[in-house]
C-alpha positions as CSV (number, residue, x, y, z in Angstrom):
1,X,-12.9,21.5,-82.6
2,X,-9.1,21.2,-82.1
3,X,-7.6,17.7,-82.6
4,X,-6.6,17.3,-79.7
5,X,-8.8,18.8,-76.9
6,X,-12.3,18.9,-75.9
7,X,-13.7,22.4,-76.3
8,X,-15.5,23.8,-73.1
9,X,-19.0,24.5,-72.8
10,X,-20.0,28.5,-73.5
11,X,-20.9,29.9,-70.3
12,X,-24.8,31.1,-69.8
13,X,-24.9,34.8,-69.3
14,X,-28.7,35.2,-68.9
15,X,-30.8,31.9,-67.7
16,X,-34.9,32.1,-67.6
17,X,-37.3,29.4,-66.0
18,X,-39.9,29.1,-68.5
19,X,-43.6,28.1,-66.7
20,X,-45.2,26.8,-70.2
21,X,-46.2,23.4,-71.1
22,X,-43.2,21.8,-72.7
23,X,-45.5,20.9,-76.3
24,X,-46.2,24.6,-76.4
25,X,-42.9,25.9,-76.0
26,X,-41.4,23.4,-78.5
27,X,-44.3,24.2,-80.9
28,X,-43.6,27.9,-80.6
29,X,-39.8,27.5,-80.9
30,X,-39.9,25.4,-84.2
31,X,-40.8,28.9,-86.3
32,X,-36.4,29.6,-85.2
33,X,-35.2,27.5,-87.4
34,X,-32.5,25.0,-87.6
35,X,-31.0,24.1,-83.7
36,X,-28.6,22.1,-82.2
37,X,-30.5,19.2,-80.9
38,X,-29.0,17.0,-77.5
39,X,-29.7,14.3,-75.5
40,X,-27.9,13.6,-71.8
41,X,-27.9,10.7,-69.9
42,X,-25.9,9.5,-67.1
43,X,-22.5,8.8,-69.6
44,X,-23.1,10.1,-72.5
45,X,-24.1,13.3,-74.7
46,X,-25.0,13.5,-78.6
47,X,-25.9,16.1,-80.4
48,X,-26.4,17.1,-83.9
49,X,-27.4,19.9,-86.2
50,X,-30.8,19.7,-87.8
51,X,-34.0,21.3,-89.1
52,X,-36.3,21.5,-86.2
53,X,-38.6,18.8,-85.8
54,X,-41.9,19.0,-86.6
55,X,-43.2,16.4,-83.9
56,X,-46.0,14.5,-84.6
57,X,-47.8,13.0,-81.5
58,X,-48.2,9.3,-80.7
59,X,-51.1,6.8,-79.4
60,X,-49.6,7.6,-76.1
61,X,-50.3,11.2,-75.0
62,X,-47.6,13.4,-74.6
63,X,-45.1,11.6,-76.4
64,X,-43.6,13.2,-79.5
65,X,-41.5,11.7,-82.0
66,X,-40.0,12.5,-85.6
67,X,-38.6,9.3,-87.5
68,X,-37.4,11.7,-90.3
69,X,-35.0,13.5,-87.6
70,X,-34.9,10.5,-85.0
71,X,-36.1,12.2,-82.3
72,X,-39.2,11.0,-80.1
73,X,-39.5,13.0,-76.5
74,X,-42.5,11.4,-73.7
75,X,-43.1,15.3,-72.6
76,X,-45.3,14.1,-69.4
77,X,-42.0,13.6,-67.7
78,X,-40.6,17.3,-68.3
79,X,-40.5,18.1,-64.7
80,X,-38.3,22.0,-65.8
81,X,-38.1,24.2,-68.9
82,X,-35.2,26.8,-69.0
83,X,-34.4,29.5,-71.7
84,X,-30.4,29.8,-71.6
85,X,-28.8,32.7,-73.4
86,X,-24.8,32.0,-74.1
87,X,-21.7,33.6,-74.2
88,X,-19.4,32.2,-76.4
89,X,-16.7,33.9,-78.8
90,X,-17.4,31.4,-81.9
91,X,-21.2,31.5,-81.0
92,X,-22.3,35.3,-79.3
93,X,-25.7,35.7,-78.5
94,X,-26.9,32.0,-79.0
95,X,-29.9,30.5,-76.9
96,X,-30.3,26.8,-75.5
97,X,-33.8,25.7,-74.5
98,X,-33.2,22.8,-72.1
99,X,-35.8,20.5,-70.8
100,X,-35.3,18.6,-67.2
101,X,-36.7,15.5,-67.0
102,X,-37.3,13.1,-64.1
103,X,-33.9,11.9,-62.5
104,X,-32.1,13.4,-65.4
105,X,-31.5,17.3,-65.5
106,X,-30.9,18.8,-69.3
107,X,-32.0,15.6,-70.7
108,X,-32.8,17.4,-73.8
109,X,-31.9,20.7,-75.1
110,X,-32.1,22.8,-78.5
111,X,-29.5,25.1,-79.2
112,X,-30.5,27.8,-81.8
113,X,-27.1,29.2,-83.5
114,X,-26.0,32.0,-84.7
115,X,-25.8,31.6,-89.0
116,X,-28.2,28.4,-88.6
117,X,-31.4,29.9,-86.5
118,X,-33.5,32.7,-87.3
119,X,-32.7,34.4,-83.9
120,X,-33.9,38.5,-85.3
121,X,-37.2,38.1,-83.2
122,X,-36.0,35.9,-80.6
123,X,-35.7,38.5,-77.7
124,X,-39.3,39.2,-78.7
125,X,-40.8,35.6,-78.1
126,X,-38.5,35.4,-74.6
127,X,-40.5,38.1,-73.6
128,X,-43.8,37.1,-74.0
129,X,-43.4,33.9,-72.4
130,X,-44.9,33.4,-68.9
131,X,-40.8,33.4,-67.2
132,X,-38.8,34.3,-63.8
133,X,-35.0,35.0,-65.0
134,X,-32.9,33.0,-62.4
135,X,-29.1,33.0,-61.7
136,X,-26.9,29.9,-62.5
137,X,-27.1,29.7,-58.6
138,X,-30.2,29.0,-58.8
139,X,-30.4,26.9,-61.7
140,X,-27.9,24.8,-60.0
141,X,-29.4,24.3,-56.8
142,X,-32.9,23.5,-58.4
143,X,-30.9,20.6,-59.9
144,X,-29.2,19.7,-56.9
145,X,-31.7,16.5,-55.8
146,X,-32.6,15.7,-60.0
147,X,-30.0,14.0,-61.2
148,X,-30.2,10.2,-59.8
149,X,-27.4,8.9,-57.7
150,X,-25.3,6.2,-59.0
151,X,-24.0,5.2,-55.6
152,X,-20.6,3.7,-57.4
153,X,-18.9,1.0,-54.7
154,X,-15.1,1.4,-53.7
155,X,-14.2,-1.8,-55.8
156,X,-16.4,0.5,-59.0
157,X,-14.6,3.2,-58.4
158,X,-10.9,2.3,-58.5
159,X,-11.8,0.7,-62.2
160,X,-13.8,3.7,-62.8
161,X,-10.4,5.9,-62.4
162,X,-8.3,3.2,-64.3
163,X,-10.6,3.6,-67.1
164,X,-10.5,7.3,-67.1
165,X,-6.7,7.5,-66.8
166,X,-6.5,5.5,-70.1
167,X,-10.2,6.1,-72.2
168,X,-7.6,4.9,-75.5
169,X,-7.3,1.3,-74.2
170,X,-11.3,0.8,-73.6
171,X,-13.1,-1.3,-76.2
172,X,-14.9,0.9,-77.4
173,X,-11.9,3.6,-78.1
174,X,-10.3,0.9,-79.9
175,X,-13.8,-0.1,-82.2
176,X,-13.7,3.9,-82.7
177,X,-10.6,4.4,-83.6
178,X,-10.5,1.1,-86.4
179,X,-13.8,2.6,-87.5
180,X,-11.9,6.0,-88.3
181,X,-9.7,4.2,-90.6
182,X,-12.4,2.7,-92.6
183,X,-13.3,4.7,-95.9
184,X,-16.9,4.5,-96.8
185,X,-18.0,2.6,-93.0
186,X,-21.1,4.5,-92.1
187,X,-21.5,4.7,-87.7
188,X,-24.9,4.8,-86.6
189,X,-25.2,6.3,-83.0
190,X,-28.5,5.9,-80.7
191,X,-28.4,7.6,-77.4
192,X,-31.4,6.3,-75.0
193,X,-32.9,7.9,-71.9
194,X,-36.4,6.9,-70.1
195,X,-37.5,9.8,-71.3
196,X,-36.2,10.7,-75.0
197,X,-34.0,9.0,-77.9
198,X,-32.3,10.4,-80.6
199,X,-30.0,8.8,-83.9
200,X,-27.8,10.2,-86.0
201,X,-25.3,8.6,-88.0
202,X,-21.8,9.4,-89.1
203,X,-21.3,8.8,-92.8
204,X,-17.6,7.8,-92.1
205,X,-16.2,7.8,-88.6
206,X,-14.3,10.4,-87.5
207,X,-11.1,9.8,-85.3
208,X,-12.0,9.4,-81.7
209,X,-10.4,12.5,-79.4
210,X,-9.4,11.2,-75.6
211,X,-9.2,13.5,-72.7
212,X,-5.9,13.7,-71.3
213,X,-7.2,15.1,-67.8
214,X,-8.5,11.7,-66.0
215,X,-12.3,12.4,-66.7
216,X,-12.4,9.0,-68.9
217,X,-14.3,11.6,-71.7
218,X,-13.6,10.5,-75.7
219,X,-15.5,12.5,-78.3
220,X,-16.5,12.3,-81.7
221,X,-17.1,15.0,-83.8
222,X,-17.7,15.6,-87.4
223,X,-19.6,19.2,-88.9
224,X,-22.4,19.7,-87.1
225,X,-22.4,16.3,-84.9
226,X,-20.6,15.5,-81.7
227,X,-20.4,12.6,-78.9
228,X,-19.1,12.3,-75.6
229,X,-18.8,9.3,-73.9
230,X,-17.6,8.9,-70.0
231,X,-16.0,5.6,-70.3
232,X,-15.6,5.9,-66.0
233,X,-19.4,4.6,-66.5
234,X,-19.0,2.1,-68.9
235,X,-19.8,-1.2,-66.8
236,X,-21.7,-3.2,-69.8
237,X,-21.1,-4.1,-73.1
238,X,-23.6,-6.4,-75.4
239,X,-22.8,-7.1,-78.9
240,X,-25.4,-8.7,-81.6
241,X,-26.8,-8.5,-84.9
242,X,-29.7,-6.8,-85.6
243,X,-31.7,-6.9,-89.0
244,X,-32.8,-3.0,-89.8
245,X,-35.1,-2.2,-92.9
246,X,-33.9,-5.8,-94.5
247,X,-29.9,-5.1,-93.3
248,X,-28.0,-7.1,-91.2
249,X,-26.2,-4.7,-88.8
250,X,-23.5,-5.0,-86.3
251,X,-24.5,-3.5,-82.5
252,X,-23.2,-2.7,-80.0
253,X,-25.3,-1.5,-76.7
254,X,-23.6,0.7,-73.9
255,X,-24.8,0.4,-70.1
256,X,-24.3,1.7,-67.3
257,X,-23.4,0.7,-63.7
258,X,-27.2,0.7,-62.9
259,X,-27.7,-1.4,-65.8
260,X,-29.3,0.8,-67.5
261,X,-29.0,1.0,-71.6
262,X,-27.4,4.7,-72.7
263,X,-26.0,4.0,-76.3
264,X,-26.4,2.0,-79.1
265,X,-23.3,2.3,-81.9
266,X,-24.5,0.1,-85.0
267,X,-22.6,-0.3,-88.6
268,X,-23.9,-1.5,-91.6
269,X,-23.5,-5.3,-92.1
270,X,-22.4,-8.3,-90.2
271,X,-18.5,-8.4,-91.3
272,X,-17.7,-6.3,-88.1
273,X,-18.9,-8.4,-85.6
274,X,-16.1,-11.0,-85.3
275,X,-13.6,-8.1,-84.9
276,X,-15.4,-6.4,-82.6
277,X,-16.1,-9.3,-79.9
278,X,-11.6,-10.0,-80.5
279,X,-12.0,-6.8,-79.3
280,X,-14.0,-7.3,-76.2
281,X,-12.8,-10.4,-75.6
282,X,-9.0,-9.3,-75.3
283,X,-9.6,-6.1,-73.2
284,X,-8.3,-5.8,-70.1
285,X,-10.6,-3.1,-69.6
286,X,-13.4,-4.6,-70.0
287,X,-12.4,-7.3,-67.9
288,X,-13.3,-4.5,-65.2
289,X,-16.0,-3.7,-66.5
290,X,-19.5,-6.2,-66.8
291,X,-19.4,-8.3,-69.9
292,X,-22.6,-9.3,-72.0
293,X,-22.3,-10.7,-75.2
Protein backbone atom coordinates (compact mmCIF):
# COMPACT_ATOMS: atom_id res chain seq x y z
CA UNK A 1 0.00 0.00 0.00
CA UNK A 2 1.26 3.49 -0.75
CA UNK A 3 1.69 5.83 2.36
CA UNK A 4 -0.39 7.97 1.42
CA UNK A 5 -3.51 6.73 -0.48
CA UNK A 6 -6.00 4.06 -0.11
CA UNK A 7 -5.61 1.50 -2.88
CA UNK A 8 -8.88 0.69 -4.87
CA UNK A 9 -10.68 -2.45 -4.81
CA UNK A 10 -9.76 -4.96 -7.97
CA UNK A 11 -12.58 -5.03 -10.12
CA UNK A 12 -14.59 -8.55 -10.58
CA UNK A 13 -14.30 -9.72 -14.09
CA UNK A 14 -16.38 -12.96 -13.69
CA UNK A 15 -19.12 -13.13 -10.69
CA UNK A 16 -21.18 -16.60 -9.97
CA UNK A 17 -24.27 -17.01 -7.56
CA UNK A 18 -23.39 -20.17 -5.86
CA UNK A 19 -26.92 -22.18 -4.72
CA UNK A 20 -25.00 -24.48 -1.98
CA UNK A 21 -25.41 -24.41 1.65
CA UNK A 22 -22.98 -21.91 2.96
CA UNK A 23 -21.26 -24.92 5.55
CA UNK A 24 -20.75 -26.92 2.44
CA UNK A 25 -19.24 -24.44 0.38
CA UNK A 26 -16.90 -23.26 3.18
CA UNK A 27 -16.06 -26.89 3.96
CA UNK A 28 -15.23 -27.54 0.34
CA UNK A 29 -13.16 -24.34 0.00
CA UNK A 30 -10.85 -24.92 3.04
CA UNK A 31 -8.81 -27.73 0.81
CA UNK A 32 -7.45 -23.84 -1.24
CA UNK A 33 -5.44 -22.96 1.21
CA UNK A 34 -4.51 -19.76 2.98
CA UNK A 35 -7.28 -16.76 2.05
CA UNK A 36 -7.82 -13.31 2.85
CA UNK A 37 -10.45 -13.44 5.40
CA UNK A 38 -13.11 -10.02 5.85
CA UNK A 39 -15.66 -8.87 7.80
CA UNK A 40 -18.16 -5.67 6.71
CA UNK A 41 -20.32 -3.85 8.71
CA UNK A 42 -22.09 -0.65 8.31
CA UNK A 43 -18.49 1.52 9.14
CA UNK A 44 -16.01 -0.62 9.07
CA UNK A 45 -13.87 -3.42 7.21
CA UNK A 46 -10.95 -5.80 8.61
CA UNK A 47 -9.35 -8.18 7.03
CA UNK A 48 -6.41 -10.37 7.49
CA UNK A 49 -4.34 -13.09 5.94
CA UNK A 50 -4.68 -16.57 7.45
CA UNK A 51 -4.74 -20.35 7.17
CA UNK A 52 -8.22 -21.19 6.54
CA UNK A 53 -10.28 -22.10 9.38
CA UNK A 54 -11.13 -25.25 10.23
CA UNK A 55 -14.66 -24.36 11.85
CA UNK A 56 -15.81 -26.27 14.44
CA UNK A 57 -19.61 -26.14 15.12
CA UNK A 58 -21.22 -24.78 18.26
CA UNK A 59 -24.29 -25.81 20.73
CA UNK A 60 -26.25 -23.57 18.50
CA UNK A 61 -26.68 -24.99 15.02
CA UNK A 62 -25.24 -23.35 12.33
CA UNK A 63 -22.99 -21.29 14.03
CA UNK A 64 -19.22 -21.84 13.34
CA UNK A 65 -16.44 -20.49 15.13
CA UNK A 66 -12.47 -20.87 15.26
CA UNK A 67 -10.89 -19.31 18.52
CA UNK A 68 -7.39 -20.24 17.13
CA UNK A 69 -8.18 -17.83 13.94
CA UNK A 70 -10.94 -15.58 15.77
CA UNK A 71 -13.50 -16.15 13.56
CA UNK A 72 -17.09 -17.58 14.51
CA UNK A 73 -19.89 -17.12 11.49
CA UNK A 74 -24.00 -17.96 12.60
CA UNK A 75 -24.37 -19.43 8.90
CA UNK A 76 -28.47 -19.61 9.30
CA UNK A 77 -28.43 -16.01 8.47
CA UNK A 78 -26.48 -16.35 4.99
CA UNK A 79 -29.32 -15.17 2.92
CA UNK A 80 -26.49 -15.10 -0.74
CA UNK A 81 -23.20 -16.97 -1.69
CA UNK A 82 -21.20 -15.54 -4.63
CA UNK A 83 -18.00 -16.83 -6.29
CA UNK A 84 -16.08 -13.46 -7.52
CA UNK A 85 -13.15 -13.86 -9.82
CA UNK A 86 -10.78 -10.59 -9.89
CA UNK A 87 -8.87 -8.47 -11.96
CA UNK A 88 -6.14 -6.90 -10.42
CA UNK A 89 -2.50 -6.18 -11.70
CA UNK A 90 -0.73 -7.11 -8.23
CA UNK A 91 -3.28 -10.00 -7.82
CA UNK A 92 -4.47 -11.64 -11.57
CA UNK A 93 -6.71 -14.37 -11.48
CA UNK A 94 -7.64 -14.24 -7.64
CA UNK A 95 -11.22 -15.44 -6.36
CA UNK A 96 -13.31 -13.88 -3.44
CA UNK A 97 -16.06 -16.05 -2.04
CA UNK A 98 -18.53 -13.59 -0.33
CA UNK A 99 -21.34 -14.48 1.87
CA UNK A 100 -24.58 -11.90 2.18
CA UNK A 101 -26.07 -11.92 5.24
CA UNK A 102 -29.35 -10.45 6.52
CA UNK A 103 -29.32 -6.48 6.33
CA UNK A 104 -25.63 -6.66 5.60
CA UNK A 105 -24.43 -7.56 1.90
CA UNK A 106 -20.66 -9.10 1.77
CA UNK A 107 -20.63 -9.38 5.47
CA UNK A 108 -17.96 -11.95 5.07
CA UNK A 109 -15.76 -12.86 2.36
CA UNK A 110 -12.54 -15.07 1.68
CA UNK A 111 -10.16 -14.03 -0.77
CA UNK A 112 -7.90 -16.85 -2.05
CA UNK A 113 -4.51 -15.18 -3.47
CA UNK A 114 -2.32 -15.72 -5.86
CA UNK A 115 1.37 -17.03 -4.02
CA UNK A 116 -0.90 -17.82 -0.77
CA UNK A 117 -3.83 -20.23 -2.07
CA UNK A 118 -3.62 -23.30 -3.92
CA UNK A 119 -5.74 -21.88 -6.80
CA UNK A 120 -4.24 -24.92 -9.75
CA UNK A 121 -7.74 -26.81 -9.44
CA UNK A 122 -9.87 -23.97 -8.63
CA UNK A 123 -11.61 -23.54 -12.09
CA UNK A 124 -12.33 -27.17 -11.57
CA UNK A 125 -14.34 -26.93 -8.14
CA UNK A 126 -16.25 -23.55 -9.77
CA UNK A 127 -17.52 -25.86 -12.14
CA UNK A 128 -18.96 -28.44 -10.35
CA UNK A 129 -20.79 -26.34 -8.00
CA UNK A 130 -24.54 -26.03 -8.54
CA UNK A 131 -24.10 -21.93 -10.03
CA UNK A 132 -25.75 -19.24 -12.49
CA UNK A 133 -22.85 -16.72 -13.55
CA UNK A 134 -24.45 -13.17 -13.12
CA UNK A 135 -23.17 -9.73 -14.23
CA UNK A 136 -22.10 -7.05 -11.54
CA UNK A 137 -25.56 -5.63 -12.78
CA UNK A 138 -27.00 -8.10 -11.36
CA UNK A 139 -25.12 -8.63 -8.37
CA UNK A 140 -25.83 -5.08 -7.56
CA UNK A 141 -29.31 -4.88 -7.91
CA UNK A 142 -29.87 -8.22 -5.84
CA UNK A 143 -28.27 -6.09 -3.18
CA UNK A 144 -30.12 -3.14 -3.74
CA UNK A 145 -32.96 -3.67 -0.74
CA UNK A 146 -29.97 -5.75 1.74
CA UNK A 147 -28.09 -3.44 3.07
CA UNK A 148 -30.18 -1.65 6.04
CA UNK A 149 -30.87 1.93 5.96
CA UNK A 150 -29.28 4.22 8.34
CA UNK A 151 -31.82 7.05 7.79
CA UNK A 152 -28.99 9.74 9.02
CA UNK A 153 -30.97 13.18 10.12
CA UNK A 154 -29.96 16.65 8.54
CA UNK A 155 -28.42 17.70 12.04
CA UNK A 156 -26.28 13.78 11.54
CA UNK A 157 -25.34 14.58 8.46
CA UNK A 158 -23.63 18.01 8.50
CA UNK A 159 -21.30 16.38 11.47
CA UNK A 160 -21.07 13.40 9.39
CA UNK A 161 -19.34 15.60 6.51
CA UNK A 162 -17.32 17.64 9.19
CA UNK A 163 -15.94 14.46 10.34
CA UNK A 164 -15.05 13.20 6.90
CA UNK A 165 -13.43 16.48 5.75
CA UNK A 166 -11.01 16.06 8.76
CA UNK A 167 -10.92 11.87 9.70
CA UNK A 168 -7.05 13.28 11.42
CA UNK A 169 -8.84 15.29 14.17
CA UNK A 170 -11.30 12.34 15.33
CA UNK A 171 -10.46 10.52 18.55
CA UNK A 172 -9.78 7.74 17.35
CA UNK A 173 -7.25 9.03 14.45
CA UNK A 174 -5.43 10.69 17.24
CA UNK A 175 -5.38 7.21 19.75
CA UNK A 176 -4.10 5.64 16.17
CA UNK A 177 -1.68 7.73 15.43
CA UNK A 178 -0.06 7.87 19.38
CA UNK A 179 -0.33 4.16 19.12
CA UNK A 180 2.00 4.16 15.92
CA UNK A 181 4.62 5.83 17.88
CA UNK A 182 4.66 3.27 20.57
CA UNK A 183 7.51 0.46 20.06
CA UNK A 184 6.51 -2.84 21.36
CA UNK A 185 2.33 -1.61 21.99
CA UNK A 186 0.49 -4.58 20.65
CA UNK A 187 -3.45 -3.19 18.99
CA UNK A 188 -5.97 -5.77 19.27
CA UNK A 189 -8.88 -5.06 16.74
CA UNK A 190 -12.49 -6.91 17.02
CA UNK A 191 -14.84 -6.08 14.27
CA UNK A 192 -18.64 -7.20 15.29
CA UNK A 193 -21.68 -7.85 13.05
CA UNK A 194 -25.13 -9.77 14.14
CA UNK A 195 -23.99 -12.25 12.18
CA UNK A 196 -20.03 -12.93 12.31
CA UNK A 197 -16.80 -11.55 14.40
CA UNK A 198 -13.46 -11.67 13.71
CA UNK A 199 -9.85 -10.45 15.84
CA UNK A 200 -6.71 -9.86 14.76
CA UNK A 201 -4.17 -8.03 16.39
CA UNK A 202 -1.37 -5.70 15.34
CA UNK A 203 1.87 -6.54 17.06
CA UNK A 204 2.84 -2.72 16.85
CA UNK A 205 0.57 -0.23 15.34
CA UNK A 206 1.11 0.84 12.14
CA UNK A 207 0.62 4.64 11.17
CA UNK A 208 -2.92 5.50 10.46
CA UNK A 209 -3.54 6.65 6.54
CA UNK A 210 -6.52 9.44 6.07
CA UNK A 211 -8.40 9.92 2.91
CA UNK A 212 -7.99 13.14 1.58
CA UNK A 213 -11.28 12.92 -0.63
CA UNK A 214 -14.19 13.73 2.11
CA UNK A 215 -15.16 10.00 2.51
CA UNK A 216 -14.13 10.23 6.42
CA UNK A 217 -12.10 6.67 5.42
CA UNK A 218 -8.64 6.10 7.77
CA UNK A 219 -6.89 2.70 7.27
CA UNK A 220 -4.49 0.60 8.82
CA UNK A 221 -2.43 -1.67 7.31
CA UNK A 222 0.46 -3.79 8.17
CA UNK A 223 1.58 -7.26 5.86
CA UNK A 224 -1.19 -9.10 5.38
CA UNK A 225 -3.77 -7.11 7.70
CA UNK A 226 -5.83 -3.99 6.82
CA UNK A 227 -8.68 -1.67 8.52
CA UNK A 228 -10.95 0.79 7.28
CA UNK A 229 -12.92 2.78 9.31
CA UNK A 230 -15.69 5.41 8.05
CA UNK A 231 -15.41 7.94 10.79
CA UNK A 232 -18.72 9.81 8.91
CA UNK A 233 -20.45 6.86 11.10
CA UNK A 234 -18.75 7.20 14.18
CA UNK A 235 -21.60 8.53 16.62
CA UNK A 236 -20.46 6.40 19.91
CA UNK A 237 -17.49 5.96 21.71
CA UNK A 238 -17.22 3.81 25.22
CA UNK A 239 -14.07 3.33 26.87
CA UNK A 240 -13.32 0.69 29.91
CA UNK A 241 -11.14 -1.94 31.19
CA UNK A 242 -11.62 -5.24 30.58
CA UNK A 243 -9.67 -8.28 32.26
CA UNK A 244 -8.71 -10.86 29.29
CA UNK A 245 -7.00 -14.32 30.12
CA UNK A 246 -5.83 -12.60 33.75
CA UNK A 247 -4.81 -9.02 31.81
CA UNK A 248 -6.09 -5.82 32.42
CA UNK A 249 -6.71 -4.23 28.97
CA UNK A 250 -7.67 -0.89 27.77
CA UNK A 251 -11.03 -0.82 25.30
CA UNK A 252 -12.36 0.96 23.41
CA UNK A 253 -15.95 0.12 21.60
CA UNK A 254 -17.02 1.80 18.29
CA UNK A 255 -20.90 2.36 17.46
CA UNK A 256 -22.78 3.47 15.18
CA UNK A 257 -25.67 5.97 14.62
CA UNK A 258 -28.09 3.05 15.14
CA UNK A 259 -26.36 2.23 18.22
CA UNK A 260 -25.19 -0.59 17.20
CA UNK A 261 -21.52 -2.03 18.37
CA UNK A 262 -19.06 -2.32 15.03
CA UNK A 263 -15.45 -2.29 16.60
CA UNK A 264 -13.71 -3.08 19.51
CA UNK A 265 -9.72 -1.68 19.55
CA UNK A 266 -8.14 -3.11 22.93
CA UNK A 267 -4.28 -2.74 24.14
CA UNK A 268 -2.63 -4.58 26.52
CA UNK A 269 -2.83 -3.03 30.11
CA UNK A 270 -4.47 -0.28 31.94
CA UNK A 271 -1.75 2.60 31.45
CA UNK A 272 -3.64 3.77 28.26
CA UNK A 273 -6.73 4.46 29.62
CA UNK A 274 -6.27 7.91 31.21
CA UNK A 275 -4.71 9.17 27.91
CA UNK A 276 -7.16 7.92 25.95
CA UNK A 277 -10.41 9.48 27.80
CA UNK A 278 -7.91 13.28 27.62
CA UNK A 279 -8.46 12.27 24.32
CA UNK A 280 -12.14 11.93 24.18
CA UNK A 281 -12.69 14.31 26.49
CA UNK A 282 -10.97 17.22 24.59
CA UNK A 283 -12.30 16.37 21.06
CA UNK A 284 -14.32 18.59 19.42
CA UNK A 285 -15.24 15.89 17.26
CA UNK A 286 -16.60 13.87 19.45
CA UNK A 287 -18.43 16.51 20.94
CA UNK A 288 -20.57 15.82 17.55
CA UNK A 289 -20.59 12.76 17.97
CA UNK A 290 -22.51 10.57 21.08
CA UNK A 291 -20.29 10.17 24.08
CA UNK A 292 -20.26 7.01 26.45
CA UNK A 293 -17.77 6.50 28.79
Amino acid sequence: MASNSIPEPPLPSRIVQLYEKAELIIGAVSAFGPSFISLENSISSLGFLTPFPKFQEEKKPHVFQNPEVGVRIKLQAVEASYLVKLEHEELPDSYRLEFDFTHQARGLSFHFVPGHSHLQDFPLFVRSLDQKEISLAELQSNREDIDEDLNICSCCQEKAIDRGAHPERHPISLILTHLSTQEDQELIITAHSKHAEIVTDFKECPHPIFAKDGSGLVSLSLGNKLLQLDLRLVHGLRLDTANIDGEDHTELEIYDIKGRHNLTLSTPGSSSFSSWKHVCENSSQLSQAKRTH
